[in-house]
KOLGU-280665 format. One record per residue (C-alpha): residue in one letter; x, y, z. Coordinates in steps of 0.001 Angstrom, whole numbers, padded with zeros to 6 digits, always signed. Each point is the difference from the previous one (the first is absolute). Layout:
AXYZ/...
This chain:
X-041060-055977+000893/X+001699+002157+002945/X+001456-001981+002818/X-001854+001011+002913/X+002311+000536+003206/X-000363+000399+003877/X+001297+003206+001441/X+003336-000822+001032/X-000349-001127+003643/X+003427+001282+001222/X-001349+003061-000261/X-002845+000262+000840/X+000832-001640+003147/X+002797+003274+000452/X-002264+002384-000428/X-002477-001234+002683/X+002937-000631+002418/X+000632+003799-000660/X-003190+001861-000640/X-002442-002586+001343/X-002725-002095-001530/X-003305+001912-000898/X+001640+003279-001179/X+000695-002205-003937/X-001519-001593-002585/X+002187-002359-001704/X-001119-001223-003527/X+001242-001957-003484/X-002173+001081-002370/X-000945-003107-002913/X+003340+001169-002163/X+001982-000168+003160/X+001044+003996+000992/X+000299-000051+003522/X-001728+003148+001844/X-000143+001359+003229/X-002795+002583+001130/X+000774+001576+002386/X-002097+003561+002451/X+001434+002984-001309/X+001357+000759+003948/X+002212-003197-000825/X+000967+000325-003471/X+003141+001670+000561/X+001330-001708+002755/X-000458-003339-002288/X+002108+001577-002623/X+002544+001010+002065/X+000132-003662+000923/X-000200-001921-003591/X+002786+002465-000655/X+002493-000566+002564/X-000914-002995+001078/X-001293-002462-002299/X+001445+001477-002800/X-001924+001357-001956/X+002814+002623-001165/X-002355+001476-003185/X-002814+002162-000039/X-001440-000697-004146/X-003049+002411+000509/X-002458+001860+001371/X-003450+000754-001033/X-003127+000459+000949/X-003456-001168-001027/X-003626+001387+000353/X-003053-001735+001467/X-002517+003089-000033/X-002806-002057+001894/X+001919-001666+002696/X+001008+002089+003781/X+003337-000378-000624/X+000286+001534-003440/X+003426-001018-001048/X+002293-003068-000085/X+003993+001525+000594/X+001552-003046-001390/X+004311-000586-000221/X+001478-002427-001622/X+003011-001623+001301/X+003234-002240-001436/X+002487-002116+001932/X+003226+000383-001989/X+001547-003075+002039/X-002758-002436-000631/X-001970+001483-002981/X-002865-000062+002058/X-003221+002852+000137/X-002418+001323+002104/X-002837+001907-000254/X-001022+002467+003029/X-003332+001209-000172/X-002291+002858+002375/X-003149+002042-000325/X+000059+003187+000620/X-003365+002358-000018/X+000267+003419-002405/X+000756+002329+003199/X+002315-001938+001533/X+003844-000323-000748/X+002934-002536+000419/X+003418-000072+001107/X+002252+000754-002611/X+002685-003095-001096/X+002846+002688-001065/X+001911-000519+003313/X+000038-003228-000686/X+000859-000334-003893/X+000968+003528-001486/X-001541-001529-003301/X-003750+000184+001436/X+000247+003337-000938/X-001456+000087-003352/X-002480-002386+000326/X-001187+001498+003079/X-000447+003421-001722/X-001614-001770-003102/X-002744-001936+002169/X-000581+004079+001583/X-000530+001649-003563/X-002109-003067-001349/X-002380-000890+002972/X+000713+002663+002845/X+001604-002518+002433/X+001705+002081+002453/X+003171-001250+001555/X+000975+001395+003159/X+004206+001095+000266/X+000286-000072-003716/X+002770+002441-000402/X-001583+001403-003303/X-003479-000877-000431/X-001192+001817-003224/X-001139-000652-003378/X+002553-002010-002292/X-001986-001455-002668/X-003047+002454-000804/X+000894+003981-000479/X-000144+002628+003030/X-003211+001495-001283/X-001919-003585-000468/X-002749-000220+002431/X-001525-003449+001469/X+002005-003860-000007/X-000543-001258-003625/X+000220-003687+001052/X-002667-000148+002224/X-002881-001469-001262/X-002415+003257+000257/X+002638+001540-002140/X-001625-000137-003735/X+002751-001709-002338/X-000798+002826-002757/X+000712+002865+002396/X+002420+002259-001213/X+001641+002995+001781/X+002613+002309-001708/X+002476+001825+001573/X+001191+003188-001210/X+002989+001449+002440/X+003389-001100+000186/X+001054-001131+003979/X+003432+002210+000862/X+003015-001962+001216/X-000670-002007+003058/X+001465-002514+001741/X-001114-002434+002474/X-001634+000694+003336/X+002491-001393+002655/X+002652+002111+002308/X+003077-000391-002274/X-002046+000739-003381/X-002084+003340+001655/X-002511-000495-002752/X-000656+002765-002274/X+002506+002515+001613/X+003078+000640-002354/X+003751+000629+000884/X+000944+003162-000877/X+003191-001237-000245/X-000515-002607-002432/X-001001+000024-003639/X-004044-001531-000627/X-000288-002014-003167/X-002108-002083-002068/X+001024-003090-001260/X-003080-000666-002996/X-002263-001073-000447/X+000947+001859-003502/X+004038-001985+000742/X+000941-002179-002607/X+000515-002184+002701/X-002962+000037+001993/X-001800-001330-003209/X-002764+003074+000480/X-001847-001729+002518/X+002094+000385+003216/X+001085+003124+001997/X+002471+000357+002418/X+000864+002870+002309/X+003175+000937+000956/X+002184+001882+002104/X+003613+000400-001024/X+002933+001599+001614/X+002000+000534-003014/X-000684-003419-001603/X+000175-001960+002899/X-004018-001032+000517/X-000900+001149+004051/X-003487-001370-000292/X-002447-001276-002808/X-003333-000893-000177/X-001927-002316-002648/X-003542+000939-001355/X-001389-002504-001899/X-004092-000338-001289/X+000765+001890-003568/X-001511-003725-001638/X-002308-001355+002377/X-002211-002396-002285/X-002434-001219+002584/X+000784-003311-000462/X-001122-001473+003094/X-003401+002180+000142/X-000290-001066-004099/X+000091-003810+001231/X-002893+000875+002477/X-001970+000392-003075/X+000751-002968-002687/X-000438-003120-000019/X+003236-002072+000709/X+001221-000561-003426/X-000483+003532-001332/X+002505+001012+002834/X+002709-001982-001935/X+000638+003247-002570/X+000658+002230+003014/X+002633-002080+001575/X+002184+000304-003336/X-000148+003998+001212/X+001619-000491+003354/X+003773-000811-001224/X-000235+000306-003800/X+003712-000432-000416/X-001131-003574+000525/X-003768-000253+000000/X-000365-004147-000186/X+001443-000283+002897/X-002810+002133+002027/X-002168-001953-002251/X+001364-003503+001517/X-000187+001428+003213/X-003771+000933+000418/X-001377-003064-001509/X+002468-001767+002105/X-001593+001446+003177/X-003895-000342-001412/X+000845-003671-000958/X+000997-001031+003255/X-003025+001045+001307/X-002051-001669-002134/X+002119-003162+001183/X+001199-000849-003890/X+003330-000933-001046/X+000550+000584-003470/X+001563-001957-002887/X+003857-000963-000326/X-000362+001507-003347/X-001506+003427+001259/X+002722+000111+002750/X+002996-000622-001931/X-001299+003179-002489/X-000612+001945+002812/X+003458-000726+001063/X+001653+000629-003462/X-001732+003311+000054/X+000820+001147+003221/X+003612-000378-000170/X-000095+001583-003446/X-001435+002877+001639/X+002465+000028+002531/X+002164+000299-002621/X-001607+003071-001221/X-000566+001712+002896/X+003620-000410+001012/X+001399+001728-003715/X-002261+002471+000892/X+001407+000968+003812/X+003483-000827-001848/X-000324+002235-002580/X-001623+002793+001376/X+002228-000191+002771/X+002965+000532-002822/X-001593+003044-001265/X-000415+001472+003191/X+003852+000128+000235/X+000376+000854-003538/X+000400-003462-001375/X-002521+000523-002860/X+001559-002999-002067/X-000967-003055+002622/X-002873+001515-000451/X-000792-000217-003751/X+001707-003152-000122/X-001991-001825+003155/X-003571+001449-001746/X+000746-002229-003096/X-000307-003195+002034/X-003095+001171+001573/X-001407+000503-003030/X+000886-003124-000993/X-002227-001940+002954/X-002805+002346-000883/X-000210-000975-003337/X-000162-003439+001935/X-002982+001043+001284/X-001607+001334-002771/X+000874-003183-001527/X-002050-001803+002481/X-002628+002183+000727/X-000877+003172-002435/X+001178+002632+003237/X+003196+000913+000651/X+000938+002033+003070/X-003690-000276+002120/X-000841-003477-001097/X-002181-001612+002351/X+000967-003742-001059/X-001065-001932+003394/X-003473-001240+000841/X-001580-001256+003181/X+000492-003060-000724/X+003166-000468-002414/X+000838+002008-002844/X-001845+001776-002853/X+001112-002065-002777/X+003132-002384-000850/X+003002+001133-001561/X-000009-000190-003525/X+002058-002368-001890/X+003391+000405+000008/X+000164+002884+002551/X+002073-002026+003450/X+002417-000417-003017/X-000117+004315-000942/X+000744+000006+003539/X+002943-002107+000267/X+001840+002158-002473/X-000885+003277+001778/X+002178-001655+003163/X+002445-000484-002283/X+000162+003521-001202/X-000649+000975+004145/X+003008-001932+001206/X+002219+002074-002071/X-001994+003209+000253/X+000384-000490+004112/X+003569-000469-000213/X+000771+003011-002007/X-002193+001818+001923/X+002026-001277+003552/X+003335+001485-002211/X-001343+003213-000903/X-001308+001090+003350/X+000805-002172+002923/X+003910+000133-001305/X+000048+003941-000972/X+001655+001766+002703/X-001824+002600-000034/X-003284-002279+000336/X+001903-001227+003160/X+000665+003419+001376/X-003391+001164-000005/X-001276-002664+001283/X+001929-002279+002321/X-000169+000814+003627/X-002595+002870-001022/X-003027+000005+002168/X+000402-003517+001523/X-002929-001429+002181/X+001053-002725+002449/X-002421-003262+000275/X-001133+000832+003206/X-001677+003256-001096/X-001533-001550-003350/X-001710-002486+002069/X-001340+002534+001984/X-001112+001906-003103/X-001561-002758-001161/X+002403-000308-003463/X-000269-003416-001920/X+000771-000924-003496/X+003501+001356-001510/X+000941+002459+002739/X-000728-001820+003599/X+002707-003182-002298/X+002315+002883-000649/X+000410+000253+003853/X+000974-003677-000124/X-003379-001318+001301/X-000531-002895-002636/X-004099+000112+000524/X-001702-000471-003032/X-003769-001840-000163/X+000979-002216-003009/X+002523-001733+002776/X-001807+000485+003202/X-003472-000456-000856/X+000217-001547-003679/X-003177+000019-001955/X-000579-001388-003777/X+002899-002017+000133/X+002755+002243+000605/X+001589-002904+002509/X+000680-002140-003156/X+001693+002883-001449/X+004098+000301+000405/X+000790+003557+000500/X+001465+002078+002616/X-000618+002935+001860/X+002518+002467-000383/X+001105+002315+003301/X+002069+003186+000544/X+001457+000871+003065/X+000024+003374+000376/X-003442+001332-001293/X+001445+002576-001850/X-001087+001545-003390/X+002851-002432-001644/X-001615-002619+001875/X-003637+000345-001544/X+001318-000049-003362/X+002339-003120+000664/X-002862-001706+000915/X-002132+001097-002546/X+002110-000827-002664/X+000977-004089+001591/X-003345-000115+000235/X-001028+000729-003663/X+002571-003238-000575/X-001652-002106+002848/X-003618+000654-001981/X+001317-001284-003230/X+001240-002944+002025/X-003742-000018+000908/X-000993+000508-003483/X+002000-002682-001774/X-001222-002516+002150/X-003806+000493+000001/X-000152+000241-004035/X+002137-003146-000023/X-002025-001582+002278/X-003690+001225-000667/X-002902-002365+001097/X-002398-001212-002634/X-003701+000557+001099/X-002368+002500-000035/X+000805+003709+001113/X-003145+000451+001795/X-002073-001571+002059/X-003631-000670-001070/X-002487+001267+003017/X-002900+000975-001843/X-000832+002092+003199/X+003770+001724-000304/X+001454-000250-003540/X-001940+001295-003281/X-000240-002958-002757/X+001700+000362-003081/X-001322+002657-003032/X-000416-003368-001966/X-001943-001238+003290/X-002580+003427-000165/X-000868-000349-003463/X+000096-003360-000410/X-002547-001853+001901/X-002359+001343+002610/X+001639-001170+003332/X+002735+001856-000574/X-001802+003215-000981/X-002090-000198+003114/X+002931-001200+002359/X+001688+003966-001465/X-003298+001646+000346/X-000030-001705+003687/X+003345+000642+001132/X-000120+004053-001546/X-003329+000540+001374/X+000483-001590+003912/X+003412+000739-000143/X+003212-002373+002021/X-000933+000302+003466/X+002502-001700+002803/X-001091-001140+002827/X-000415+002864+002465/X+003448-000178+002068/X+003575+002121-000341/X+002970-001044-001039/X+003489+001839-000046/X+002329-001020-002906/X+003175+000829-001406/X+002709-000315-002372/X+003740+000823-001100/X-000361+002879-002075/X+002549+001559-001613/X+000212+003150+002809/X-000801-002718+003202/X-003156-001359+001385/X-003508+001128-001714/X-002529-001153+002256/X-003632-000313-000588/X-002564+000339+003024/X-003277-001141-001353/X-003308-000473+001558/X-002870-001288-001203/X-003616+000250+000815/X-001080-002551-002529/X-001307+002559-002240/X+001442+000350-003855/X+001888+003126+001125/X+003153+000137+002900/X-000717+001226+003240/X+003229+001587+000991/X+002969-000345-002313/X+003037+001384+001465/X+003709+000309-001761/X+003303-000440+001650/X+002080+001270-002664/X+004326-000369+000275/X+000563+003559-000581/X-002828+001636+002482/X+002271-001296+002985/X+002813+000598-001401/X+000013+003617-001278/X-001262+000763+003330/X+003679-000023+001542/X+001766+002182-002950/X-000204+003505+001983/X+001966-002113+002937/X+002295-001528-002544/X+000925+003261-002110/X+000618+001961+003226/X+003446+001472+000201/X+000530-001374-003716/X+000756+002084-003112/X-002614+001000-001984/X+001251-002118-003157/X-000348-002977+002725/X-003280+000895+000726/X-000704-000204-003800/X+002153-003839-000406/X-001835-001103+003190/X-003389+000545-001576/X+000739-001724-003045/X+001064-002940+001871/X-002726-000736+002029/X-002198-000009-003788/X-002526+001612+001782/X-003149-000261-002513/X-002916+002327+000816/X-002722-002464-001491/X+000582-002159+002812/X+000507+002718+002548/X-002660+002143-000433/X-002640-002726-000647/
């Protein structure tokens, strides 16, 4: 069950000193998140303050949620990480549907995004937003699709093209053009913008003056989808978000609806969730590797890095029937056990990966021409990632050695030995460095869970969370009315929220769940790795090449599954 905690006195007892007594609600919810809620007149003074003075250096998200029948019609909720302490915080206020709220871009850039996502889903307004318009939906969609009058099955098709533009601030003068510059499009048709990503451009022979990024070409309604399934039928739709490496959003949703139903799951179920995380990781990192190669015109690592990811996805198939969207995890453990024989299959692959990874590090981190497209190309310093909000692969390439499986280990990852591999100058050589040590430290990972697998069951058995058996259905009647139960009332946690997260292979995916004790979600909200992170490319590609702007794309691995949710 989930330790249940006090909200840390020290402060508490600061914030009183400073704002006074009455103005906050201080509260550890049963799976111990700390929140604050706070009037909306105070809200951004309290930021201001968990940032610069309690520490509170990273801002994970933004969202908003709808309650249609209450005065104050929204909840503006941000999510907040201590990078010297691990610790979080949750900052809460209501605000009613013709009012608006400060903005929190003067005080991290990185609220940007998910400032102008929370606008263009629910019509939360926030005052001084430099560029407050549409990011997710197109320019001719009318209403805010995640409110809750919003009909899930409501379509609207757009059938214009938006000109160049750029962003609505004094140095960017919107959609006016330079005459003296050269307009271009960047995709989404590129090669290397995967047809689902378009970026606008302004170049000055190929030097890039400004850019802008428009993303929304795959939005899959993810989080309005898990509005309107029951809990386990939202499980397929997480393997959409990053499905370079699908079990890991798999882990990481039933993660976040476990701990609210106050479960731990099996030693069995954890160390499989483990094994398959880091052999996504793997996977997801020959992807950004190898695409990142044939963005420079190094098809080769390419074709060669492919073969080992088919390799773990015949893994998969091995163990489960799918493939690339595999949706392995349960609430509750896992969907089946491995078969016989198959933590040995796996062994060999890291066999076969170990020497893959090191002719991989010869072929492109050792070509000089790798180096000079790459090294000192587009650098961002740790300073400005943090305020970005970057995690995962690029905020370590900075030298910032933050990674969840250290600072907050889950499943245990504490038991593991592996290290966390830094840069130090956040360039594009930097990413792939890291990338590539840290396909080795997951087959570090890998070697020791199958070595070490717990005996047990790989589920727990809940009859009011887990299905029983197909030998259990047709076999005798308890277990054919415990199915018939379970399908036809559905899992329902206790009504509550909970914020969860996990290492994947880009940074942090969060989950922000709440639950009204009914079989479907509430509110379901995403933090996806790349979201934050791709928000900062027109700052990083200014005054860069255009072939940089090309290499810095492929190294932040942006994928659009996750980014346009």
């Amino acid at each position: 069950m989930a330790t249940t905690v006090n909200f840390p006195e020290l402060l508490r007892s600061d914030l009183i000193a400073k704002f006074g007594g009455d103005q906050f609600k201080f509260l550890t919810t049963p799976v111990g998140d700390q929140v604050i809620e706070t009037p909306k007149a105070a809200s951004h003074a309290l930021l201001q303050y968990l940032k610069e003075y309690a520490g509170f250096d990273f801002l994970m998200d933004v969202c908003g949620v709808d309650f249609p029948n209450r005065a104050k019609r929204f909840d503006v909720v941000y999510h907040l990480f201590n990078s010297k302490d691990f610790s979080r915080v949750r900052v809460k206020t209501q605000v009613a549907e013709d009012e608006t709220i400060g903005t929190a871009t003067n005080i991290w850039v990185g609220a940007d995004w998910f400032e102008r996502e929370a606008y263009d889903m629910f019509g939360i307004v926030f005052e001084g937003h430099p560029n407050l318009r549409k990011i997710l939906t197109h320019h001719q969609f009318v209403g805010h699709p995640l409110r809750k009058d919003y009909e899930a099955d409501a379509q609207q098709h757009c059938d214009s093209v938006m000109q160049i533009h750029f962003n609505n601030t004094p140095e960017q003068r919107g959609d006016l053009l330079d005459s003296r510059f050269v307009p271009i499009n960047i995709g989404p048709s590129h090669p290397a913008m995967h047809g689902t990503l378009r970026v606008m451009a302004e170049l000055d022979g190929e030097t890039v003056v400004r850019a802008n990024c428009e993303i929304g070409y795959l939005h899959r309604c993810f989080e309005k989808m898990a509005e309107t399934h029951p809990y386990n039928q939202v499980i397929p739709y997480t393997d959409r978000l990053n499905y370079c490496s699908a079990p890991m959003n798999n882990v990481g949703y039933c993660k976040a609806v476990e701990r609210l139903l106050g479960v731990d799951i099996p030693p069995r179920a954890q160390a499989m969730r483990v094994l398959l995380c880091e052999l996504s990781r793997v996977i997801d990192h020959i992807i950004a590797v190898g695409t990142g190669g044939v963005d420079l015109g190094a098809l080769t690592a390419f074709f060669h890095l492919f073969t080992y990811r088919e390799k773990v996805y015949s893994l998969f198939e091995k163990l489960c029937g799918a493939r690339l969207t595999v949706s392995m995890t349960r609430v509750g453990g896992m969907a089946q056990d491995a078969p016989e024989g198959w933590f040995d299959d796996v062994l060999a692959f890291c066999d076969e990966m170990s020497e893959g990874i090191d002719q991989i590090s010869k072929m492109l981190l050792d070509n000089k021409i790798f180096i000079k497209r790459t090294q000192g190309v587009c650098p961002i310093s740790q300073e400005d990632a943090i305020a970005w909000g970057y995690t995962g692969p690029l905020l370590r390439a900075t030298g910032l050695a933050q990674d969840l499986r250290k600072t907050n280990p889950y499943y245990g990852y504490e038991n593991y030995d592996f290290d966390v591999p830094v840069g130090t100058n956040g360039d594009i050589y930097d990413r792939y460095c890291v990338r590539i040590e840290e396909m080795r430290q997951s087959i570090r990972i890998i070697r020791q869970v199958c070595k070490n697998m717990p005996g047990g069951d790989y589920t727990i058995r809940d009859k009011g969370i887990v299905l029983p058996e197909k030998k259990d259905v047709y076999g005798n009647i308890e277990g054919l009315m415990n199915h018939f139960m379970l399908i036809i009332k559905g899992l329902r946690p206790p009504a509550g929220e909970v914020y969860d997260a996990t290492e994947a292979a880009n940074g942090e995916l969060g989950f922000y769940l709440i639950s009204d004790g009914s079989a479907n979600p509430y509110r379901l909200k995403v933090r996806p790795p790349c979201f934050a992170i791709y928000q900062s490319f027109p700052t990083v590609v200014r005054g860069a090449m255009l072939a940089d702007a090309i290499a810095t794309v492929a190294s932040m691995n942006v994928i659009a599954g996750e980014l346009d949710r």
